[in-house]
N, CA and C atoms as a LAMMPS dump frame, in Angstrom:
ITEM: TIMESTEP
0
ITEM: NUMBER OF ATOMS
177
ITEM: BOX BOUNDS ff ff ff
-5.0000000000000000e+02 5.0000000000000000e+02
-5.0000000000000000e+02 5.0000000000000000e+02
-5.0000000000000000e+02 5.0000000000000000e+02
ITEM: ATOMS id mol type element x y z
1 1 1 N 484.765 450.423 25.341
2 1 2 C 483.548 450.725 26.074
3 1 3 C 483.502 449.907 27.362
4 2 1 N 482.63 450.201 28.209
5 2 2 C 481.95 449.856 29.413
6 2 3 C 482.026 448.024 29.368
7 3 1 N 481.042 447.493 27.913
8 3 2 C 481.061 446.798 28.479
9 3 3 C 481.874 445.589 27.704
10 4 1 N 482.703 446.122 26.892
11 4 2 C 483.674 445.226 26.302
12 4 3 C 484.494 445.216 27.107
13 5 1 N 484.988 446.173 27.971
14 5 2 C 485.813 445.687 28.963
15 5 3 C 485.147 444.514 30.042
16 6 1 N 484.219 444.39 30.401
17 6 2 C 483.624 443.765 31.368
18 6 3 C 483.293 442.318 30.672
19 7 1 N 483.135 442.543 29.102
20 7 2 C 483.25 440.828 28.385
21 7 3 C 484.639 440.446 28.421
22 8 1 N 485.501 441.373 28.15
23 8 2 C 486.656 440.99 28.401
24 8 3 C 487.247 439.956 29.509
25 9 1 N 487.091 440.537 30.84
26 9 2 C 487.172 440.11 32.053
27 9 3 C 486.174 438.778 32.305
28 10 1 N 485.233 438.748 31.228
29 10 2 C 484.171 437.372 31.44
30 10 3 C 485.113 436.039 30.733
31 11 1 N 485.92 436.751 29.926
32 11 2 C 486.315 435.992 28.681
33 11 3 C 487.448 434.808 29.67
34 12 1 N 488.306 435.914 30.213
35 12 2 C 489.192 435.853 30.949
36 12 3 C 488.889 434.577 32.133
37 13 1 N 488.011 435.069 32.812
38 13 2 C 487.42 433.787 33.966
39 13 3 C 487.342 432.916 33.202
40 14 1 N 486.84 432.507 31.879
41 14 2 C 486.436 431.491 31.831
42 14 3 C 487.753 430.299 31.472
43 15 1 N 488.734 431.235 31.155
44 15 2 C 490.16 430.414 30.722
45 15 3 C 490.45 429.85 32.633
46 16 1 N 490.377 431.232 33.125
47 16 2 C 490.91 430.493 34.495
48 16 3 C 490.16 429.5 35.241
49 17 1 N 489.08 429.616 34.843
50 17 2 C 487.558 428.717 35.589
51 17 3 C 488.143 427.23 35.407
52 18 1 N 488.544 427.128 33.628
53 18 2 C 488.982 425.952 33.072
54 18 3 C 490.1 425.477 34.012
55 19 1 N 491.029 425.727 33.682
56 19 2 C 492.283 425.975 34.334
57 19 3 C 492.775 425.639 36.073
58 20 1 N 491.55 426.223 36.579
59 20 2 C 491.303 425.698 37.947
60 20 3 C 490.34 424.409 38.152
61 21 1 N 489.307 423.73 37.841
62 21 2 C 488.885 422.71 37.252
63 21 3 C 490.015 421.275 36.887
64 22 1 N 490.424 422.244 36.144
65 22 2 C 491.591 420.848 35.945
66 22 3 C 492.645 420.825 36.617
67 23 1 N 493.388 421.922 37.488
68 23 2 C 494.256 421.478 38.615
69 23 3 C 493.422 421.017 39.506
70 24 1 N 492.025 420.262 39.857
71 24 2 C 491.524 420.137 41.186
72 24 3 C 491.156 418.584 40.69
73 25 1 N 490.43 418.735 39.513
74 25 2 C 489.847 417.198 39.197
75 25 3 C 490.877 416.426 38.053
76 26 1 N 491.802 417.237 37.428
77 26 2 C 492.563 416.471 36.478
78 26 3 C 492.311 416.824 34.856
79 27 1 N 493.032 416.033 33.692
80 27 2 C 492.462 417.355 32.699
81 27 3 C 491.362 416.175 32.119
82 28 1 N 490.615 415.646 32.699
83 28 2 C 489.229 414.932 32.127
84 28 3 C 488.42 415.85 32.325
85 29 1 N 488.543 416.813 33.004
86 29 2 C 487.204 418.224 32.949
87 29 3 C 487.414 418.45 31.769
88 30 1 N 486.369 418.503 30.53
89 30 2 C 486.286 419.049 29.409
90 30 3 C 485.122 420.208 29.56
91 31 1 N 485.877 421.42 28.683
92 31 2 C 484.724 422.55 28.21
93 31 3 C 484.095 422.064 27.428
94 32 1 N 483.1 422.429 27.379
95 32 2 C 482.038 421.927 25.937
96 32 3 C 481.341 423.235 25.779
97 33 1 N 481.183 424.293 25.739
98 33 2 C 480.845 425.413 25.578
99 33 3 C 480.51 426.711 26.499
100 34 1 N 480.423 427.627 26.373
101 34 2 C 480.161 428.725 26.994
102 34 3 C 479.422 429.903 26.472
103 35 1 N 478.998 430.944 27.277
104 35 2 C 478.539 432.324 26.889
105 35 3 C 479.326 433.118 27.942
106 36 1 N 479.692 434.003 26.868
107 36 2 C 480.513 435.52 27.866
108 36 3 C 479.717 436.798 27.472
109 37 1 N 479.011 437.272 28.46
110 37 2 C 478.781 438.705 28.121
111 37 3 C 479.16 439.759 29.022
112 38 1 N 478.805 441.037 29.006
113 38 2 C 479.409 441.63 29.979
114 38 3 C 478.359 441.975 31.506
115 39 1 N 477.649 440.93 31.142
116 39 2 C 476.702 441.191 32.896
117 39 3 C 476.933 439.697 33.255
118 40 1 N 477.041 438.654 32.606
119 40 2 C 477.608 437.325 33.634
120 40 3 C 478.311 436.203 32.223
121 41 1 N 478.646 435.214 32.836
122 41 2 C 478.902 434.567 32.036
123 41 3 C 478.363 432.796 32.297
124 42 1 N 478.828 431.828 31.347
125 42 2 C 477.827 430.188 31.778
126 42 3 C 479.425 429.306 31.119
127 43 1 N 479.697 428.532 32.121
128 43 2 C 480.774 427.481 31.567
129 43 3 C 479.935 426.232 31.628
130 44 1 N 480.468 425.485 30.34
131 44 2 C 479.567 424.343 30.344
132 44 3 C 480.756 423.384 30.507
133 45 1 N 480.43 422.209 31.381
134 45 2 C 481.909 421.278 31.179
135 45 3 C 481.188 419.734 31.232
136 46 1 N 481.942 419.312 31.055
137 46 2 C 482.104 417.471 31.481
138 46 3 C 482.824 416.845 32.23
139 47 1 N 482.093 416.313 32.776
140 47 2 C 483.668 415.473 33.753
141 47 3 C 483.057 414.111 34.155
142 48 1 N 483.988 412.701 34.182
143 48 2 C 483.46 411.693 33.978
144 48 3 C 482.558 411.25 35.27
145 49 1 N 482.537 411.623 35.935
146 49 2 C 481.915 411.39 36.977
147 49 3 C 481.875 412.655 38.133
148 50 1 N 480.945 412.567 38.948
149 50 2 C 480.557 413.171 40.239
150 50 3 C 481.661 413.625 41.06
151 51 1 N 482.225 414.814 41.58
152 51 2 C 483.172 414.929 42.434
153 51 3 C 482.697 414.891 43.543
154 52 1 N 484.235 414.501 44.317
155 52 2 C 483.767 413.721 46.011
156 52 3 C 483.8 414.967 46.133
157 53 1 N 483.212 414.81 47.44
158 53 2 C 483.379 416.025 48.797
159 53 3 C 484.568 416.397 49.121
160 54 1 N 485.885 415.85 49.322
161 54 2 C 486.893 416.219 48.929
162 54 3 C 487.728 416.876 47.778
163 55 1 N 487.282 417.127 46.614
164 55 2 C 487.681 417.588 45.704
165 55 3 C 486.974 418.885 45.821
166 56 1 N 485.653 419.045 45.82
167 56 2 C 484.976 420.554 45.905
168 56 3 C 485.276 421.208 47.027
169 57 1 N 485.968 420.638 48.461
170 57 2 C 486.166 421.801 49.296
171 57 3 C 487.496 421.933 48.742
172 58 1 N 488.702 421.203 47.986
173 58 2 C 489.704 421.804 47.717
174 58 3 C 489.93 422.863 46.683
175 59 1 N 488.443 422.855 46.543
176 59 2 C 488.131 424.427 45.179
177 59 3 C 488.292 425.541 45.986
């Protein structure tokens, strides 16, 4: 259906969301939970501290 494909593709970001996160800040970004549905999705993470201004424009 419609929108299992579209959770699908939510599911998906959220591996790469991770994934990109930790090539930028290192693997101390931890997931700690999420929701995927097929109209948006929510990554929840941790990370030990505040990123500089340098790290978020290299996102």
């Amino acid at each position: 259906s419609k929108d299992r494909t579209a959770t699908k593709k939510n599911h998906t970001a959220t591996h790469l969301l991770q994934w990109a996160l930790q090539e930028i800040l290192g693997k101390s970004v931890a997931q700690q939970g999420s929701f995927v549905g097929p109209d948006y999705l929510r990554f929840d993470s941790t990370y030990p501290k505040a990123p500089t201004v340098k790290e978020l424009k290299k996102g």
